[in-house]
C-alpha positions in Angstrom: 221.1 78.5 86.8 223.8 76.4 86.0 223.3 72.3 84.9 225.6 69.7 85.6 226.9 68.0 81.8 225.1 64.7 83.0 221.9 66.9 83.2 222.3 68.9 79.8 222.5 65.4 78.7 219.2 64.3 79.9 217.7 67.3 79.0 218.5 67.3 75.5 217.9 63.9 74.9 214.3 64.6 76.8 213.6 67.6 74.0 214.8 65.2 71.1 212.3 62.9 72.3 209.8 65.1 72.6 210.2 66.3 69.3 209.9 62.7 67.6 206.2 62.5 69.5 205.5 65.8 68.0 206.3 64.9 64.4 204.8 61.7 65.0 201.5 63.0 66.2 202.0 66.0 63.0 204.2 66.0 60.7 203.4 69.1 59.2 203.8 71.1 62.2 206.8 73.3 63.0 209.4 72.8 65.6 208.2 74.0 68.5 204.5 74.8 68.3 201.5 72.8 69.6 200.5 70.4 68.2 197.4 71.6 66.4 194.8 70.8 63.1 191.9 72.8 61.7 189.4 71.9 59.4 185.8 71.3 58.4 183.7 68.7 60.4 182.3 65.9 57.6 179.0 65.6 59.6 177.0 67.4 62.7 178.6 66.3 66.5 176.2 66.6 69.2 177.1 67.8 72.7 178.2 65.5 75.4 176.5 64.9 78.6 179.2 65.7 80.5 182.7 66.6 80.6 183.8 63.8 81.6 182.1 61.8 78.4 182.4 63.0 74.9 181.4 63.0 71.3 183.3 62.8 68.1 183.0 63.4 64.7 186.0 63.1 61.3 187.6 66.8 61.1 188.8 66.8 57.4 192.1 69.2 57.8 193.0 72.0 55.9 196.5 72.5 55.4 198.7 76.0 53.5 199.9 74.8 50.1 201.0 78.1 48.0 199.8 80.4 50.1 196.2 79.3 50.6 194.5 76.8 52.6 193.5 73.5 50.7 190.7 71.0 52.2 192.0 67.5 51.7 191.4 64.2 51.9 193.0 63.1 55.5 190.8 62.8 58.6 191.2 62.6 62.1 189.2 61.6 64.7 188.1 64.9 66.7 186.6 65.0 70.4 183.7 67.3 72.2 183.9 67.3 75.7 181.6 70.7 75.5 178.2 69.6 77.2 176.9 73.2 75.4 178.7 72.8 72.4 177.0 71.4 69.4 178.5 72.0 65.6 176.8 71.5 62.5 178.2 69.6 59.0 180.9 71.7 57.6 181.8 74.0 60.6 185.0 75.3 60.5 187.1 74.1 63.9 190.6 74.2 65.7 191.6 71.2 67.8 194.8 70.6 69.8 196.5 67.4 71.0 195.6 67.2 75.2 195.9 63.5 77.0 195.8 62.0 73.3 192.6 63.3 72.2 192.3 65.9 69.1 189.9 67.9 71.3 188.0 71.2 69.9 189.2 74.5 71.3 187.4 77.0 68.6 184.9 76.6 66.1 183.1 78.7 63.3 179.6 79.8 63.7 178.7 79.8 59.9 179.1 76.1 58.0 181.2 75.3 55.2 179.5 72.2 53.7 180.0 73.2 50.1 183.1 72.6 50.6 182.7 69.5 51.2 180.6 68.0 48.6 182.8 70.2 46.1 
């Protein structure tokens, strides 16, 4: 497949800015990956009636400093659109970034909550 030099143009200015959403939306993610957090969930989120509505709850994020993970003090805002999902204080979860939403794709059976108060 060969691309015109107008469309190599487009196409990497289209990357570039797709890039500068990605940082903007984390910073602390590498080039080219999704756009993703994990972290412990600072109280219990119910399950929604419906997929179309949803719940939410703060995620505090872990992030890898030296080689481990570290809790710290940032939140975001995640969303459940799981009508049979329902995640106690402390549960450890993975979100990614879909239509704006930091939605929940994985999450830990077993709670972390000392973590949390610690």
């Amino acid at each position: 497949m060969r691309f015109s030099p107008r469309s190599l143009r487009r196409l990497k200015a289209s990357l570039k800015k797709s890039e500068a959403q990605r940082q903007q939306a984390d910073p602390t993610a590498k080039p080219y990956t999704l756009p993703s957090l994990q972290g412990l969930l600072v109280d219990d989120l119910d399950a929604p009636d419906d997929f179309e509505s949803s719940t939410e709850q703060d995620l505090k994020i872990l992030v890898r400093r030296d080689d481990k993970l570290t809790l710290t003090e940032t939140t975001y805002k995640v969303k459940n659109r799981d009508p049979s999902l329902q995640l106690d204080k402390g549960a450890y979860v993975m979100c990614l970034l879909i239509a704006g939403e930091w939605r929940i794709m994985w999450a830990s059976c077993d709670t972390y909550e000392d973590l949390l108060d610690g």
